[in-house]
One Martini backbone bead per residue (centre of mass of N, CA, C, O) as a GRO file, in nm:
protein
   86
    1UNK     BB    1  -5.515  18.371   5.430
    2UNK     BB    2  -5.801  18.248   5.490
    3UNK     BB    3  -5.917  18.446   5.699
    4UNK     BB    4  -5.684  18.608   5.799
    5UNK     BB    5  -5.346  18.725   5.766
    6UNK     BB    6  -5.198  18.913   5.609
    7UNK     BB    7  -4.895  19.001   5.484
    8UNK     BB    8  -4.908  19.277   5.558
    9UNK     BB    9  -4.982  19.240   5.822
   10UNK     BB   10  -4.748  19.074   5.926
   11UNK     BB   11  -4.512  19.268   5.883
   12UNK     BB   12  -4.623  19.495   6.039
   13UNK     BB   13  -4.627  19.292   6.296
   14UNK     BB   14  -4.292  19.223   6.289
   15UNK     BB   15  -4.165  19.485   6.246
   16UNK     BB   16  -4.201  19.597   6.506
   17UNK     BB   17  -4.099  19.426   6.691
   18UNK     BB   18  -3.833  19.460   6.565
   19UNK     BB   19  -3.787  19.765   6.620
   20UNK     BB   20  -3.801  19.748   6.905
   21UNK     BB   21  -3.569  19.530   6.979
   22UNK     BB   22  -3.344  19.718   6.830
   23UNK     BB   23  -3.376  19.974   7.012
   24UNK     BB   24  -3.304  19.788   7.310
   25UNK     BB   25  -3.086  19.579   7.170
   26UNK     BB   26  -2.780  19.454   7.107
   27UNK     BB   27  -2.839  19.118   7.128
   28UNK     BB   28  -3.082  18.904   6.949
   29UNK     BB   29  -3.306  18.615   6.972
   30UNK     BB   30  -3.535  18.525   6.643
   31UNK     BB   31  -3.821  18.334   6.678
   32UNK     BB   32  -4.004  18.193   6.379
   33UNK     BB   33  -4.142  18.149   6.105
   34UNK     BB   34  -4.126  18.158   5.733
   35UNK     BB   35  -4.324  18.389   5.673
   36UNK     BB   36  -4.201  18.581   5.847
   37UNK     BB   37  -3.906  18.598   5.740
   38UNK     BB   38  -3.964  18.694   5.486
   39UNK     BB   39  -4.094  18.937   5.508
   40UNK     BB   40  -3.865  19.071   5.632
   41UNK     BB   41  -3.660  19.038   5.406
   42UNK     BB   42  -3.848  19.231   5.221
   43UNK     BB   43  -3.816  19.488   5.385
   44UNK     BB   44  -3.488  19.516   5.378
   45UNK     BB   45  -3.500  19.458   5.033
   46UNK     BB   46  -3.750  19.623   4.900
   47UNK     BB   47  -3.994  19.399   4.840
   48UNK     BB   48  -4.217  19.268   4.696
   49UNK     BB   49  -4.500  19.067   4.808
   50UNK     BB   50  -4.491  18.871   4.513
   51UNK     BB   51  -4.208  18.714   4.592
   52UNK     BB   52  -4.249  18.550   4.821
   53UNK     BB   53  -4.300  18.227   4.709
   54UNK     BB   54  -3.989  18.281   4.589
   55UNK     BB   55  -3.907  18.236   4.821
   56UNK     BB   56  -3.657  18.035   5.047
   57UNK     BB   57  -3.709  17.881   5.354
   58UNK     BB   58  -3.657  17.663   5.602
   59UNK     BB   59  -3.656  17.489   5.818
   60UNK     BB   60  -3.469  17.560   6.078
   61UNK     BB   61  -3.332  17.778   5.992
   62UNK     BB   62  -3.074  18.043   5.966
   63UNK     BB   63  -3.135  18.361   6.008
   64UNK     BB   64  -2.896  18.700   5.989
   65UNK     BB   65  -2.928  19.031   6.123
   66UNK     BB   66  -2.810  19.312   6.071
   67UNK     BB   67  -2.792  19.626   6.253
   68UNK     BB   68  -2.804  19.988   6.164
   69UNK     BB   69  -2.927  20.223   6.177
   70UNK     BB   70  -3.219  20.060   6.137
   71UNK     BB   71  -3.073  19.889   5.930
   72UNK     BB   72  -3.093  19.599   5.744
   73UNK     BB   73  -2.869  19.298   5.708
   74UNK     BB   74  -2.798  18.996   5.542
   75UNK     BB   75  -2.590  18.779   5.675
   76UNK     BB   76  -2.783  18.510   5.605
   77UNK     BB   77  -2.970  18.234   5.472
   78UNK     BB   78  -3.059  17.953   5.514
   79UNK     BB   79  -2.922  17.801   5.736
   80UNK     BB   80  -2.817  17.406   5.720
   81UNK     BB   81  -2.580  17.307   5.866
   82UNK     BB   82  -2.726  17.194   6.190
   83UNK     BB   83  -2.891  16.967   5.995
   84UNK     BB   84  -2.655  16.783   5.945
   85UNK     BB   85  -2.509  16.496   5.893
   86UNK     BB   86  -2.189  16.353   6.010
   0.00000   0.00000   0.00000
């Protein structure tokens, strides 16, 4: 973002939130923005950061991480069935 926070900025400071969470909490729900999202699943996937703007997040989707042991896993990606009409 010109003049703002780096994506790599914003993962270490999305991350320690994410870590801190983690160890304190057996199950939470954490609402953020779709770049924060990506960020963090480029962490968990140990992926570069050059590949983000190749992610698609949608406004509104609900992705799922379980962790275990420090360790997180992708369980749902960019779910958008609850917001199809019916």
């Amino acid at each position: 973002m010109p003049n703002g926070e780096s994506l790599h900025d914003l993962q270490r400071r999305a991350w320690r939130a994410i870590s801190g969470i983690t160890e304190t909490a057996g199950n939470a729900i954490v609402v953020t923005h779709n770049m924060t999202i990506r960020t963090i699943i480029c962490k968990i996937q140990n992926t570069d950061m050059l590949h983000i703007r190749g992610m698609h997040v949608d406004l509104a989707s609900k992705t799922f991480v379980e962790f275990k042991f420090g360790k997180g896993a992708i369980v749902i990606l960019n779910d958008t069935s609850h917001l199809k009409e019916t």
